[in-house]
N, C-alpha and C positions, 0 to 999 in steps of 0.2 A: 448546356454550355453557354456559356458569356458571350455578348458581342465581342469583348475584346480580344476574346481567346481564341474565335474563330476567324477576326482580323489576324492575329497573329499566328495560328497555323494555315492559313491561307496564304502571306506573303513568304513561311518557314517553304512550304511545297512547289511556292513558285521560284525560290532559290535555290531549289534544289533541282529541279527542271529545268531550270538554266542554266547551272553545272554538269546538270549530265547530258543535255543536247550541246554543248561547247566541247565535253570530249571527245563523243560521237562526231563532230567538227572536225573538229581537229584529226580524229583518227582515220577520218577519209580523205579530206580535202589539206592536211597540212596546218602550220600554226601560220605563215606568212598568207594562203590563200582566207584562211578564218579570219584571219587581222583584218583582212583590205573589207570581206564583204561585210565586217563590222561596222567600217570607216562608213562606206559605199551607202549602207540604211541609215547610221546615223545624219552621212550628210544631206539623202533623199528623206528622213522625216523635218529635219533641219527647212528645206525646200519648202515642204508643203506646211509646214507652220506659218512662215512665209506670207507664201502668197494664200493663205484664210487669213491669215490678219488682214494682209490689205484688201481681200473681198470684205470681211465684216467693216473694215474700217470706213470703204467705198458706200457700204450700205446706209450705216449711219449717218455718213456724210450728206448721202441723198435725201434721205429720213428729216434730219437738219435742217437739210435746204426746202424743207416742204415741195419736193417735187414727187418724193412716192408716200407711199404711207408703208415705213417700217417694218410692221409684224408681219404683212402682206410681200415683202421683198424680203426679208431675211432668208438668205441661203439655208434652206432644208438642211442638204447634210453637213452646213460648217461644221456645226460640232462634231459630226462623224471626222471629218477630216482633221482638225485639230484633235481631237483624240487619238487616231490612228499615228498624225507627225510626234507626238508625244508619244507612242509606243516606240516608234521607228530611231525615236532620238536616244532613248535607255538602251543602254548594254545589256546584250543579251540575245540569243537567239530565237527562242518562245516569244521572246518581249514584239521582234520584229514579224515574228509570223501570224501575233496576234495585228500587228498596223496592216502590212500586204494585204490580210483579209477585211481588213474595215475599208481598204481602196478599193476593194470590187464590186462593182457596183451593185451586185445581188447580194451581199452584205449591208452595203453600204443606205441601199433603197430599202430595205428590212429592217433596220432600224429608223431610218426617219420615219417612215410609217407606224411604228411602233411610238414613239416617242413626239409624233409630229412636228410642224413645224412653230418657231417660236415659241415651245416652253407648253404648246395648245395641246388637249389629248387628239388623237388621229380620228378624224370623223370620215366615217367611209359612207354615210349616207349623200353624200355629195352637196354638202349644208355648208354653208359658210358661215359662224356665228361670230359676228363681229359685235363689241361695246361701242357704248354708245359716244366716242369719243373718235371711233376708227371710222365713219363714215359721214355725209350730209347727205342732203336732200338735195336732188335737182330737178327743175321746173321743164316742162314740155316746152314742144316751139311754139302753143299758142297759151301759155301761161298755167297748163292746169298741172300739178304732178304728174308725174308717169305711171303711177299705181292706179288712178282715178280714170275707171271705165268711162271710155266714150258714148256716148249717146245710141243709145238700141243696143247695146253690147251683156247689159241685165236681163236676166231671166223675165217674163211677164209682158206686160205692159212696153213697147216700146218706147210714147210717150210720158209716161210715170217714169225712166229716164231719162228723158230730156228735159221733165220737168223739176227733179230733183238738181240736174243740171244748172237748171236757170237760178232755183234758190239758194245757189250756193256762189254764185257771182255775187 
């Protein structure tokens, strides 16, 4: 089968599912209570589109102003969140129960993990791989890098440390 045919019996199945949970709707709860808690999600995904725009916009902004470094601050699960306000905003009942569930946060944490953060595959070895564009170097308090063993701190030799020390001034 074609991609396109399984795009197109995938969204045929979910229209369908979304007519017959709207009946189901309706045949418990009424057409006026269905209508409101239709309003009620669209206007809480409407909400949470919202306020992730202006979290990512916040991010950027700070990103901009050189006060953080970007890929390191972007909000993990915006995009959970703005996907879920984008379910919540379609009509439909399936539609909203698939947002509810991207809000909770054992959803919600399952996919940023999955997908991690900034666009990065999810590293569980607890690595942080950053380009060489997302960090500097910074110098000790008495001049030497922070990575550069102290004096006696090398296997061997204490002084073959300090002396390696000295040829490096």
């Amino acid at each position: 089968m074609q991609t396109r045919t399984k795009i197109k019996v995938a969204i045929l199945a979910w229209l369908v599912a979304e007519v017959a949970a709207l009946a189901i709707a309706v045949q418990f709860l009424g057409w006026l209570p269905t209508l409101a808690l239709g309003f009620a999600t669209s206007t809480l995904g409407l909400m949470i589109l919202r306020k992730a725009g202006r979290d990512s916009l916040a991010t950027l902004k700070r990103a901009m102003d050189g006060r953080t470094a970007g890929a390191q601050t972007a909000p993990a699960g915006g995009l959970v969140h703005i996907v879920s306000g984008i379910f919540l905003l379609l009509p439909g009942l399936v539609s909203d129960v698939v947002g509810l569930l991207l809000l909770t946060p054992f959803v919600s944490r399952r996919l940023t993990g999955v997908f991690g953060v900034a666009g990065r595959p999810a590293q569980r070895d607890g690595v942080l791989d950053l380009d060489p564009d997302e960090w500097r170097s910074a110098q000790d308090r008495d001049g030497r890098p922070p990575c550069e063993p102290h004096a006696g701190m090398l296997p061997g030799d204490p002084k073959a440390a300090q002396r390696r020390s000295l040829d490096d001034e």
